[in-house]
C-alpha positions as CSV (number, residue, x, y, z in Angstrom):
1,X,-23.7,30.9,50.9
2,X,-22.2,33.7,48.5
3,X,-23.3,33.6,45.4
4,X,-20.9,33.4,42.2
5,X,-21.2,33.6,38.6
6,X,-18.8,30.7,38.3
7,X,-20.4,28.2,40.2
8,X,-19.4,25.0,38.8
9,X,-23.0,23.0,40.6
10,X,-25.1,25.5,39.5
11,X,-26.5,23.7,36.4
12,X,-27.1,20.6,38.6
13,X,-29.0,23.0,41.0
14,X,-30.8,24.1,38.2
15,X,-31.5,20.7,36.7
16,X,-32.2,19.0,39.9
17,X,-35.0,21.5,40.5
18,X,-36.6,20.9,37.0
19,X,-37.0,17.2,37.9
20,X,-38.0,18.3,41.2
21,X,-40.6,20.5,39.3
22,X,-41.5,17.7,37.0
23,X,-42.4,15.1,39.5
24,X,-44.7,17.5,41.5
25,X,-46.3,18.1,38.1
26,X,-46.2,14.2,37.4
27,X,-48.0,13.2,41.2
28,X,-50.2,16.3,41.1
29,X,-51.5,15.4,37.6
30,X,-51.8,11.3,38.6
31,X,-54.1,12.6,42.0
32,X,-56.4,14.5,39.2
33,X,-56.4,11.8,36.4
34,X,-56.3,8.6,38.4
35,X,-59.5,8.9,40.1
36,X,-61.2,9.4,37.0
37,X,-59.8,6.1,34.8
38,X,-60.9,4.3,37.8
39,X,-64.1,5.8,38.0
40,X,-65.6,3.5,35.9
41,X,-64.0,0.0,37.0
42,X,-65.6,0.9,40.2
């Protein structure tokens, strides 16, 4: 793939890899928080 400076998808690239980014956050962050609201129900 060449690379050029007018690449018309390369804010969608760069977007899609924020919400990429952002939803690894968002599961990584439920794995460490959920166990610990349910914690006490149990």
């Amino acid at each position: 793939m060449a690379h050029t400076d007018e690449n018309p998808m390369e804010p969608f690239n760069i977007g899609l890899c924020i919400i990429e980014a952002g939803l690894v956050g968002i599961v990584v962050y439920a794995m460490l928080v959920l166990p610990a609201l349910f914690k006490p129900m149990i």
